[in-house]
Phi, psi and omega in degrees: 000168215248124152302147168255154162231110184250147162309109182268331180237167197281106190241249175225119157262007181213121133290162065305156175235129179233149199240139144306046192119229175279159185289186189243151181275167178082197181286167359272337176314000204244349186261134214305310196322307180279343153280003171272302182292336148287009173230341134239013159104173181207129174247147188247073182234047116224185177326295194274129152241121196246160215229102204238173157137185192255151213311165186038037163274339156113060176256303188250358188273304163333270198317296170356307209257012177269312177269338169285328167306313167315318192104044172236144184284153172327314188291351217108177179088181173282169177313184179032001188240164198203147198278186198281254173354085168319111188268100186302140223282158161294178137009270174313277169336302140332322180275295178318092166265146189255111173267107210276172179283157191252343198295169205262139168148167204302144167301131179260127182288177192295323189288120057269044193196147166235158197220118180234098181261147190274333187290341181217009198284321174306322159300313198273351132345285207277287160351271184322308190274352187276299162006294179117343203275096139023124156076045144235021217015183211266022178256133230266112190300345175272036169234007164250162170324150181287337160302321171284342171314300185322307195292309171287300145019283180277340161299313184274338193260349204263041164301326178252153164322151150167194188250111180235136190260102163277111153294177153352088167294317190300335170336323181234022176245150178289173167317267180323321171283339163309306171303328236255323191270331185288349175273289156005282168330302172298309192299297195326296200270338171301003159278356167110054163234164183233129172261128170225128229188087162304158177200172154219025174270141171287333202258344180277324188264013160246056162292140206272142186076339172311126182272115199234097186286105174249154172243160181164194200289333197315309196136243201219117150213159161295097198248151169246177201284331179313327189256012211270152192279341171311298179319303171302305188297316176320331190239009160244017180263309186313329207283330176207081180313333179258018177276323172287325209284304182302326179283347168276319197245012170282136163120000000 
């Protein structure tokens, strides 16, 4: 049978994007994805929400613009902590209201959530540990690989309920470290946490129960991983690596 991951705590069931007047031209607002969720909203109602498509479908500009609504900066880390510097919120963020669940049962605070963007995770890594700061563990993250830097991390910082954000976690990670993260995951949300999780791994989006979101010029649909269009190249590439190679690399 198919694990489900349902919300168990009051977390997030909803995006909207609400605007002063007309909505505004250009990016990020231009991108079908983030216009669909401005005419109609994006609901989150299971655990795991995993965010699939190809570079510039609005993957990471989204998880990006959730946690800066939520209060976690933009660079990354938990919730509530913040560099020497303040990173003033995007666009998006700015615009982007979260509708937390009304149901009854303990509050998750805002510090009970992380944001692991792949594009800074390595500095704000490394930051956090010459600080010094609680919940990245306990090996000084510039002296491991940036995949282990990750593993440890996602062991030490997910401890608690709360609301946790990926970009392309899979970025520095191996075959084997991808299950690892995906096993991660599973402890989380059967523990009350909520994942919402960009990716472009096959293997981070065929987690059992995840609700699985492809973005692209369509907009947003609801998808299974068998039909997600990554899976298919992936799996005629695999099959035969030189039906792509020869159109790149002839001449």
């Amino acid at each position: 049978m198919e694990k489900i991951y349902p919300l168990r705590l009051a977390i997030v069931e909803r995006a909207e994007v609400n605007f002063d007047g007309a909505p505004p031209a250009g990016w990020p607002f231009d991108i079908p994805c983030i216009r669909q969720i401005s005419e109609e909203g994006l609901e989150f109602d299971q655990g795991v929400t995993i965010l699939v498509g190809e570079n510039g479908s609005g993957k990471s500009t989204l998880v990006e613009a959730v946690a800066e609504a939520y209060g976690i900066d933009v660079r990354g880390g938990h919730g509530a902590r913040r560099y020497a510097v303040s990173e003033p919120k995007g666009p998006l963020g700015e615009a982007i209201e979260l509708i937390l669940s009304d149901r009854p049962g303990p509050r998750v605070k805002r510090s009970a959530g992380f944001f692991l963007r792949s594009e800074t995770a390595f500095e704000v890594f490394k930051f956090m540990s010459h600080h010094r700061v609680p919940g990245y563990g306990e090996r000084h993250l510039g002296t491991l690989s940036h995949g282990e830097g990750y593993l440890q991390v996602l062991d030490a910082s997910f401890a608690e309920p709360g609301l946790y954000l990926l970009d392309e976690p899979e970025a520095p990670l191996s075959f084997h470290s991808c299950l690892t993260l995906i096993a991660t995951l599973d402890q989380v949300v059967k523990g009350g946490s909520q994942v919402i999780c960009a990716t472009h791994s096959p293997l981070v989006a065929a987690m059992p129960g995840a609700r699985l979101l492809e973005l692209g010029e369509h907009g947003i649909r609801e998808t299974s991983w068998e039909d997600l269009e990554m899976v298919a190249h992936w799996r005629r590439y695999l099959d035969g690596p030189d039906r792509y190679l020869r159109h790149l690399l002839d001449g």
